[in-house]
Backbone bond lengths (Angstrom), bond angles and torsions (degrees), N, CA, C in turn:
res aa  C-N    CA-C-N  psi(-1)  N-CA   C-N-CA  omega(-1)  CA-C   N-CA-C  phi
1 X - - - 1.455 - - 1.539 107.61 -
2 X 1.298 114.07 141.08 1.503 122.45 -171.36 1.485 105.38 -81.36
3 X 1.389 102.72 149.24 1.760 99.63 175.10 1.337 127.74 -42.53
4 X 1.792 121.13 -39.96 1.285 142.60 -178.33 1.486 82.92 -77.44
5 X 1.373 165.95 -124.07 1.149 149.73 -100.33 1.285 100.93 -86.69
6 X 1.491 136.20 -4.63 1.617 112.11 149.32 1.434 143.31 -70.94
7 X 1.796 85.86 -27.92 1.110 88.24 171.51 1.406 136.04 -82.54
8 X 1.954 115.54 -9.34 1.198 151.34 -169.46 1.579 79.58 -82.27
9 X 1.102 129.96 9.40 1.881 112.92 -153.11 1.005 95.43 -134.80
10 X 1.435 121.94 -25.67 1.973 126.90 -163.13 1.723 86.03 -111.95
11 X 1.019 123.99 -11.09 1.567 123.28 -175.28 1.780 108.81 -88.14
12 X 1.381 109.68 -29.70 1.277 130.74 -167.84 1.898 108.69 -100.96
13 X 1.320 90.52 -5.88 2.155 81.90 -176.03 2.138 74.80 -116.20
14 X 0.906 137.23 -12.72 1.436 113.94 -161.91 1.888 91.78 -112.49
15 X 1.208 123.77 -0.81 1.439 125.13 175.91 1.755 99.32 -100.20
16 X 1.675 120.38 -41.94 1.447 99.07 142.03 1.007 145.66 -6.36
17 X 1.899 99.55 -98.44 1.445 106.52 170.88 1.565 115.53 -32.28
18 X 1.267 116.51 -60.06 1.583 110.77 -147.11 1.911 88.59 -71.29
19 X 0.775 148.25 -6.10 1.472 162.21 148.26 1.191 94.48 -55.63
20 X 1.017 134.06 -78.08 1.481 128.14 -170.77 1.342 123.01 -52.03
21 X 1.893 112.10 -45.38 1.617 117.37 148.73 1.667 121.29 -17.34
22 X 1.506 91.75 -86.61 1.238 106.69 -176.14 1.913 132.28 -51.29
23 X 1.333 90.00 -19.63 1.582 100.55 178.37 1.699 106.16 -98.05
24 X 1.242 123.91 -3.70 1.661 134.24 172.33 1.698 114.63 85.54
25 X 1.047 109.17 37.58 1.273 129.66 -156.28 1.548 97.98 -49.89
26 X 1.261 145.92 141.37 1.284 126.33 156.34 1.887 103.95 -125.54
27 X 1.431 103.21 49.83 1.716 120.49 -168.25 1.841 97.96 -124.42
28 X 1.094 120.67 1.48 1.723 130.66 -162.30 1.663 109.99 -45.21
29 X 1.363 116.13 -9.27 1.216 112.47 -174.41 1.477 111.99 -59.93
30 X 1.917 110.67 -42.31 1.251 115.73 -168.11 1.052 122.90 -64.97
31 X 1.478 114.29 10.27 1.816 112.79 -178.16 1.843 98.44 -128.62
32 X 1.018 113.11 -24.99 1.285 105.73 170.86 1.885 135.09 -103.21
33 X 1.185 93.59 118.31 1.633 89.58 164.97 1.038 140.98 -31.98
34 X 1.389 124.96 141.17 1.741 123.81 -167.20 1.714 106.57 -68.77
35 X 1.353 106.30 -12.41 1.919 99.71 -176.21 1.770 97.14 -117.00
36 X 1.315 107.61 19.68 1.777 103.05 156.61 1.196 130.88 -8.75
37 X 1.414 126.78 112.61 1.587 117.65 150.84 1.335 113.67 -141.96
38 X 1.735 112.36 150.24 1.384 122.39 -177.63 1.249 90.49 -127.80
39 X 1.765 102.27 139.17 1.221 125.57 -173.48 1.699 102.61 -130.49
40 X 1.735 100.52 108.35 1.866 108.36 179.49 1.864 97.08 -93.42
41 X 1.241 78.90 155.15 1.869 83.90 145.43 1.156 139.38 -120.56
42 X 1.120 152.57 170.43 1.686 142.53 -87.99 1.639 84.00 -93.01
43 X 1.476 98.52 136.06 1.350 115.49 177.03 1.709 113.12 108.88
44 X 1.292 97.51 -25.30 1.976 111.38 -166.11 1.612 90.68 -88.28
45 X 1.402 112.92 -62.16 1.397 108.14 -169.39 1.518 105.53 107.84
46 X 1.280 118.17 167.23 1.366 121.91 -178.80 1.742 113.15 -118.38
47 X 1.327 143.33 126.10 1.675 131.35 -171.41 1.549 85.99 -112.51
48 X 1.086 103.99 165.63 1.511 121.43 -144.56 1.838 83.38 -118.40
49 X 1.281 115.75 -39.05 1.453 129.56 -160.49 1.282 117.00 -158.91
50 X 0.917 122.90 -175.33 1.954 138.63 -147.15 2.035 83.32 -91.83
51 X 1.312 134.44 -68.04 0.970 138.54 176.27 1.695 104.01 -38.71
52 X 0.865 122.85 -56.39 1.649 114.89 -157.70 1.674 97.11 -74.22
53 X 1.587 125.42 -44.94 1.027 142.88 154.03 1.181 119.51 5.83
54 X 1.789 103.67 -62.80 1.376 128.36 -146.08 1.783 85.28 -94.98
55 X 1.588 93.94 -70.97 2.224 94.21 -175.97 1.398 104.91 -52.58
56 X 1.423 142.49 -29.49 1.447 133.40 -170.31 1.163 117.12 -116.84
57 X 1.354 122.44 13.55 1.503 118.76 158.87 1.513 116.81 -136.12
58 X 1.306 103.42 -63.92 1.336 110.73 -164.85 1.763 108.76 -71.35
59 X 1.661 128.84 -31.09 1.279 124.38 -177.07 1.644 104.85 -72.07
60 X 1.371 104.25 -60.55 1.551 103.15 177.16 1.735 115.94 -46.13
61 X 1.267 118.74 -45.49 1.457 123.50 -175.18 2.035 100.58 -56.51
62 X 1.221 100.73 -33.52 1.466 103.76 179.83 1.374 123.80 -55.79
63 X 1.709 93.65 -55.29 1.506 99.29 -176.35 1.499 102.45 -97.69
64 X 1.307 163.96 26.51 1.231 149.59 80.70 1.275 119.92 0.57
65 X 1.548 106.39 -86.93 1.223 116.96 167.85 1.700 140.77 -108.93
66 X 1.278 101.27 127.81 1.993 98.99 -178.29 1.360 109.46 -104.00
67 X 1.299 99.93 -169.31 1.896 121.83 -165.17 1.937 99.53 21.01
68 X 1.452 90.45 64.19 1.240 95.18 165.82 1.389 119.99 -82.74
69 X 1.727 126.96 158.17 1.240 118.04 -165.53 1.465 77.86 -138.69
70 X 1.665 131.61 170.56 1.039 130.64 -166.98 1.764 98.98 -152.01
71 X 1.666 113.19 101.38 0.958 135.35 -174.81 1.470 143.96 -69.85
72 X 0.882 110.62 23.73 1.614 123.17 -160.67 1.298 121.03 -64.11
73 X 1.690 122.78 114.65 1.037 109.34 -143.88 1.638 90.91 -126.57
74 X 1.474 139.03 13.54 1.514 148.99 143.26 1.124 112.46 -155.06
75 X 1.507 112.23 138.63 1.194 122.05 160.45 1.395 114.55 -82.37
76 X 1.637 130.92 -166.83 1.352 136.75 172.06 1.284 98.13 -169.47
77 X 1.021 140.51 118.32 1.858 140.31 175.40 1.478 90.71 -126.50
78 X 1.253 129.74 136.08 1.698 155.41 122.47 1.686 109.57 -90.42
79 X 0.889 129.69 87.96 1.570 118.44 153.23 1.587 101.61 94.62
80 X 1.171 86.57 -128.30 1.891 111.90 -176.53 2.034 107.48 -107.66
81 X 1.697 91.27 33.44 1.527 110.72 148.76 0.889 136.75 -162.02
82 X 1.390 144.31 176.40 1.811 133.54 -141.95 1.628 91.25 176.07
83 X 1.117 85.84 139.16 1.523 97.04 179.88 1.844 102.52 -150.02
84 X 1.711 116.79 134.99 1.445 114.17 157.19 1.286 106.59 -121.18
85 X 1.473 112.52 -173.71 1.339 129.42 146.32 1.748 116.30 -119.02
86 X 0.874 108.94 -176.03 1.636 131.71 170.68 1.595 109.40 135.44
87 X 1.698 95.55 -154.29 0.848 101.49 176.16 1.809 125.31 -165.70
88 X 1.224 122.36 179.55 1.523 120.00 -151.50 1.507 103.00 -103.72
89 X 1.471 115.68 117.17 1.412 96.75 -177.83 1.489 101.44 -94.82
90 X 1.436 139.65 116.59 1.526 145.05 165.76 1.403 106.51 -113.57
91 X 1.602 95.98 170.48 1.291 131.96 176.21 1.378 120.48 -99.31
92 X 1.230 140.88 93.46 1.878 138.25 -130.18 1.925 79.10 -108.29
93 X 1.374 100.88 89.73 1.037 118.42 -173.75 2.159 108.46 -101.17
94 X 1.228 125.88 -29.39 1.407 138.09 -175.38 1.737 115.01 -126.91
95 X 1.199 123.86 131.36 1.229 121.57 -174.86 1.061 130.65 -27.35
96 X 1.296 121.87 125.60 1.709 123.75 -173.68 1.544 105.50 -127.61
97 X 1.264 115.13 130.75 1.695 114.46 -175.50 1.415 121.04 57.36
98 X 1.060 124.41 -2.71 1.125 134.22 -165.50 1.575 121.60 102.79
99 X 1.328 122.48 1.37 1.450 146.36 149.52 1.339 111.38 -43.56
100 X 1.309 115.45 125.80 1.648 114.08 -170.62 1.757 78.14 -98.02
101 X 1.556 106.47 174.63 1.424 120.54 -173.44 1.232 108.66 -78.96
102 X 1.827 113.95 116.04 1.317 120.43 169.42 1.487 126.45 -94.23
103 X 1.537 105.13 5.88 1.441 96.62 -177.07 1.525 147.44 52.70
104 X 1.217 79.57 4.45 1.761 101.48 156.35 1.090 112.81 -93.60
105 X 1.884 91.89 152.93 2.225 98.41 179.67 1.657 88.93 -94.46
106 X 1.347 82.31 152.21 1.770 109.87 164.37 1.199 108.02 -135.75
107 X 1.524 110.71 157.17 1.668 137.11 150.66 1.668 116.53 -86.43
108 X 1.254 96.70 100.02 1.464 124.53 172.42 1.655 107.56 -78.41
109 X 1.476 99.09 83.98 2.035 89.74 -179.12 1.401 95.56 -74.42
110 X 1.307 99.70 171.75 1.489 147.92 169.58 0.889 119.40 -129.28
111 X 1.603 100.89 162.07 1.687 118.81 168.94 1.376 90.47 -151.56
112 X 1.237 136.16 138.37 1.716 141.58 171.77 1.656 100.02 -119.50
113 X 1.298 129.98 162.50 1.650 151.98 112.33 1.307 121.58 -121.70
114 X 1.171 97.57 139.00 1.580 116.83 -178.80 1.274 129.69 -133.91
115 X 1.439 113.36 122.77 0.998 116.98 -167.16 1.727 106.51 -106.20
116 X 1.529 119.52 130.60 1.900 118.94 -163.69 1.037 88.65 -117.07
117 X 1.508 122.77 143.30 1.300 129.85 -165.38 2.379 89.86 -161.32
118 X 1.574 77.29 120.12 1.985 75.58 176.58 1.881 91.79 64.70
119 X 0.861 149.36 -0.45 1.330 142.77 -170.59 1.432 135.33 58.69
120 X 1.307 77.87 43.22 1.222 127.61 153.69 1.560 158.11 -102.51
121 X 1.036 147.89 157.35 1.444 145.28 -166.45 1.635 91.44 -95.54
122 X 1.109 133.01 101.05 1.759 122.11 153.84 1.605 112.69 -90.55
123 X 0.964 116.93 -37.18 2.080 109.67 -176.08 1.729 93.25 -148.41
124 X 1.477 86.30 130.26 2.152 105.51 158.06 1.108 92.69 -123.62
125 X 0.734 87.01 134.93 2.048 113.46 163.93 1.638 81.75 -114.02
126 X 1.910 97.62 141.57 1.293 127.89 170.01 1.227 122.79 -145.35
127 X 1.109 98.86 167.70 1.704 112.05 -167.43 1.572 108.27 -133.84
128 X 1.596 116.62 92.38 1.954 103.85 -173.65 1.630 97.52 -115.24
129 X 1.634 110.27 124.20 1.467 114.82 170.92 1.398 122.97 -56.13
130 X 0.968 90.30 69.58 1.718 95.54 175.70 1.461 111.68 -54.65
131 X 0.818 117.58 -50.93 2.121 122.90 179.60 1.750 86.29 -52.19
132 X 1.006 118.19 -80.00 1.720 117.00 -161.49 1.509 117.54 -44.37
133 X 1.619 110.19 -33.52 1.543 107.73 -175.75 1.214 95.38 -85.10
134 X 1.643 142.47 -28.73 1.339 137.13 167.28 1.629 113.56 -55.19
135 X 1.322 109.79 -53.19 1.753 99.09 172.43 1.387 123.79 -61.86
136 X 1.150 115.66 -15.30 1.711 122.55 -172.08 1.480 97.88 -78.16
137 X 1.464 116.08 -33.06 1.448 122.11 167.79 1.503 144.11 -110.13
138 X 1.116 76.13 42.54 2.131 117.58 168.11 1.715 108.77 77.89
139 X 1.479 118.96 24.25 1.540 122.80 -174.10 0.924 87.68 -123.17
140 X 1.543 122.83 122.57 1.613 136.15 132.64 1.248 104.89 -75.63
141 X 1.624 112.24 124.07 1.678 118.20 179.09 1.847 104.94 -85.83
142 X 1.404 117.64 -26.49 1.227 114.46 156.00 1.207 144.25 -47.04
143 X 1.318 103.82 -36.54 1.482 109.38 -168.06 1.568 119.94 91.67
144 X 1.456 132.63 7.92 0.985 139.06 -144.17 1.611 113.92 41.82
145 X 0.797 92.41 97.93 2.011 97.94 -157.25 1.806 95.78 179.08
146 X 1.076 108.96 6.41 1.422 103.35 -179.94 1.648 104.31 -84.11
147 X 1.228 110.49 168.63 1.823 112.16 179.60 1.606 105.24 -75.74
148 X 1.115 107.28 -8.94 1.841 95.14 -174.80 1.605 91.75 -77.01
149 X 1.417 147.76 18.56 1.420 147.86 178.13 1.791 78.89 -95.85
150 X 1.204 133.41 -31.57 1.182 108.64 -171.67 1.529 110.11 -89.67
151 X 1.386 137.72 -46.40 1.260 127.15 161.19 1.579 110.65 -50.38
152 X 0.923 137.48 -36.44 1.995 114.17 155.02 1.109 134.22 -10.47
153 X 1.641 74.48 -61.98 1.910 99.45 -155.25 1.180 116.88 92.91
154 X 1.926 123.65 26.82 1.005 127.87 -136.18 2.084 77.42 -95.43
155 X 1.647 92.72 -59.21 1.343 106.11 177.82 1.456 125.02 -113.44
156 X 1.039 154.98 171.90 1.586 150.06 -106.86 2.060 73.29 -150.52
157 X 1.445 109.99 121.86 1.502 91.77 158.28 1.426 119.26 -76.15
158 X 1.621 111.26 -173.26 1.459 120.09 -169.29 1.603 95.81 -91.50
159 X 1.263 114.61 152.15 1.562 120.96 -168.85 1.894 97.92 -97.10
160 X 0.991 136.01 133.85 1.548 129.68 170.81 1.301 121.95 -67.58
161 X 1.280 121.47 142.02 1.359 136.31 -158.05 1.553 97.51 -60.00
């Protein structure tokens, strides 16, 4: 298989899945590999496999949030990987963080990589704004202490030693 039709190939099983996301799929096997792993950062957690996947990301993300829409606003494919960004527009309808349901929509960004293997999904590494979907729902995890006080002009940054 030529470089251009693999990558036409790893672009086409990971635009699936996120199809399958968005429609509530509870069939996820067919896009992922039997040695699966998703890798979040701090707050996301890491699933070992397609099962943990499902109870530690994708069910909770459900009932958190509904009338989810799934935003993807570039792809990137090299080969036997693909990577987007965007983001999820929902309705934060079921407890999140300990957030009782405010019923406000948010933008849930992202960042994905994916690596297709057999045509398949074997490892995403992700990236979910946890700080941003927390401020959209009245928690600054900073403290106002975040660096956007420095694009303000709120506060003067620190000068380097």
């Amino acid at each position: 298989m030529s470089y251009n039709e693999k990558s036409k190939q790893t672009l086409a099983v990971v635009k699936a899945m996120e199809e399958a996301l968005g429609a509530n799929s509870n069939t996820m096997e067919k896009h992922f590999h039997k040695d699966f792993r998703w890798m979040g950062n701090q707050g996301c957690g890491t699933k070992k496999n397609l099962q943990e996947f499902r109870n530690n990301w994708q069910l909770p993300l459900r009932a958190a949030f509904t009338d989810r829409a799934y935003k993807t606003e570039k792809f990137i494919v090299d080969g036997e990987w693909a990577s987007c960004f965007g983001y999820i527009d929902a309705l934060h309808s079921g407890e999140f963080m300990g957030i009782k349901p405010t019923n406000k929509r948010v933008k849930i960004h992202y960042t994905d990589f994916w690596e297709v293997k057999d045509g398949l999904i074997i490892d995403n590494w992700v990236n979910v704004d946890f700080p941003s979907i927390l401020a959209q729902l009245g928690t600054d995890i900073f403290n106002g202490q975040g660096w956007e006080a420095f694009d303000r002009g709120d506060v003067e940054p620190p000068k380097p030693n």
